[in-house]
Residue, then its C-alpha position, 0 to 999 in steps of 0.5 A: x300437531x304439537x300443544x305449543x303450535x296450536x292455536x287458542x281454538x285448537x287448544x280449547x278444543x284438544x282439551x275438551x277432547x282429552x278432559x272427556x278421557x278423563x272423565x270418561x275412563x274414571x268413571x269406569x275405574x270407579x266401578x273396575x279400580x284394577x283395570x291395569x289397562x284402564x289405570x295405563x289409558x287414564x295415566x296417558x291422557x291425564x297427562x295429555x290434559x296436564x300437558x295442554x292446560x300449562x300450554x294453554x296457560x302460558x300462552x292465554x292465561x290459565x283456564x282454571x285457578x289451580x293453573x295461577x302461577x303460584x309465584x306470583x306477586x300479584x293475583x292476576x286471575x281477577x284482572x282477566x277478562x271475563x269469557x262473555x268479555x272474550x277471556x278464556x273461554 
């Protein structure tokens, strides 16, 4: 399924899953830095991640600040409802 059918669940959730690969492959490119195969696995779902997090953003409002719409003439991040208010979380 493709980022832009999902829904906030699914996308939460497809990016949980793909935020854990990337953390999980760069803590063993800290200790193996020249793993080509490791280096092509992390490309892969870095891109994965960015990929979600600007859907997501797009559609719910951004999940973490570097996700602001840099164009902006206002800062709406702080207008968002808080997760225990039902925001993003």
């Amino acid at each position: 399924m493709m980022v832009n059918q999902m829904n906030q669940q699914q996308l939460l959730q497809w990016l949980d899953m793909v935020s854990f690969a990337v953390v999980d492959v760069t803590e063993y490119l800290d200790t193996h830095p020249q793993d080509e195969e490791a280096l092509k696995y992390f490309d892969h779902y870095q891109e994965l991640r960015k990929t979600a997090l600007k859907a997501y953003a797009e559609k719910y409002g951004p999940l973490t600040v570097d996700m602001v719409d840099a164009g902006c003439s206002t800062f709406s991040w702080a207008d968002m409802p808080l997760p225990w208010e039902g925001g993003n979380c």
